[in-house]
N, C-alpha and C positions, 0 to 999 in steps of 0.2 A: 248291213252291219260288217260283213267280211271285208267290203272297200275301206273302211273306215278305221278297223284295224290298220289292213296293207299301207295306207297313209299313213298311219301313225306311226307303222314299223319302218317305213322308208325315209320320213321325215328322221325319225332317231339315229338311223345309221349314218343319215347324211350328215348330222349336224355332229354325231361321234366323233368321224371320220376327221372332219374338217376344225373340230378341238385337237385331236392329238397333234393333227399337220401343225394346225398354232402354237400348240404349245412347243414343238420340237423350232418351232423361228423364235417363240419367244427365249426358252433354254439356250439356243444359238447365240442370243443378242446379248442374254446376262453371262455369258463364259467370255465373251468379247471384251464385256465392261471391266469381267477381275481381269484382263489381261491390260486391258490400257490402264486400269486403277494401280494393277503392282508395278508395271511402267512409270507411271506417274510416280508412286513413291520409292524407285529405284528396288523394289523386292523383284522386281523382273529385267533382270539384264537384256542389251537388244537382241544378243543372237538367242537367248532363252525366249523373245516375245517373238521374233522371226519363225523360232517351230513351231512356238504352238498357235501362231497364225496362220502354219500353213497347215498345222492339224483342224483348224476349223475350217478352213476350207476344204479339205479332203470329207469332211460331214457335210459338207454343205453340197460337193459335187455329188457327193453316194447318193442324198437326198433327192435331187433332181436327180439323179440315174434312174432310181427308185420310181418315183414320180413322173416319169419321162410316159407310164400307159397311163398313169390318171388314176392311180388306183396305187394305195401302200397295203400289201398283206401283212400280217399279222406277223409272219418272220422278218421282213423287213424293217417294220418296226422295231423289232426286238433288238436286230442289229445297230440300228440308230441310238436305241438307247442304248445299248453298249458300246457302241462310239461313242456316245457324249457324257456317259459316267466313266471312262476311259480318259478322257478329256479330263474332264472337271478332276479328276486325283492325278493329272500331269500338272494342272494350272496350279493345285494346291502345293504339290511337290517344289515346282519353283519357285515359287512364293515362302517357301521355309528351308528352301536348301542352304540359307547361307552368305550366297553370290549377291551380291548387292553392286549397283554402280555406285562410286564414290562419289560423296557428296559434293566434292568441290567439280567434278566435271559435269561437265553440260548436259542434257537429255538430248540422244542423237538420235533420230530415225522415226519411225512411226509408234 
């Protein structure tokens, strides 16, 4: 009976474990999308989409740094999520600050 547990308890951490990692790619991939989305409708200037492309990769490297033993502790995590709700209320801020590329000029850059 005690194996049976120990499997059940092992199997749970694993698959825990390996939800939060997902969900911190999936979070990664939809802060990308407002960023190309206010791109596209000009609420995100280039050099405004420039930083915060490179503040998503500065999560993305912390992340593999993090992950570089194989294993995210609970503080780690924590910091992630505070990178990336960090993030998401810069992504929203440029998105309502104002700065708009005008309409008659082109969409330049990524």
């Amino acid at each position: 009976m005690n194996k049976i547990a120990l499997i059940a308890t092992t199997v749970l951490i694993a698959t825990t474990a390996g939800a939060s990692a997902h969900s911190f790619d999936d979070r990664q991939e939809y802060q990308t999308k407002r960023i190309e989305q206010g791109r596209k409708t000009g609420k995100i200037t280039w050099t405004e989409g420039l930083k915060l492309r490179a503040e998503q990769k500065r999560i993305a490297n912390k992340e593999a740094e993090f992950k570089s033993d194989g294993y995210l502790s609970k503080s780690e995590r924590r910091k992630l999520r505070y990178m990336q709700n960090e993030a998401s209320e810069h992504i929203a801020d440029e998105k309502n600050d104002g700065w708009r590329r005008a309409w008659w000029l082109p969409r330049v850059g990524k």
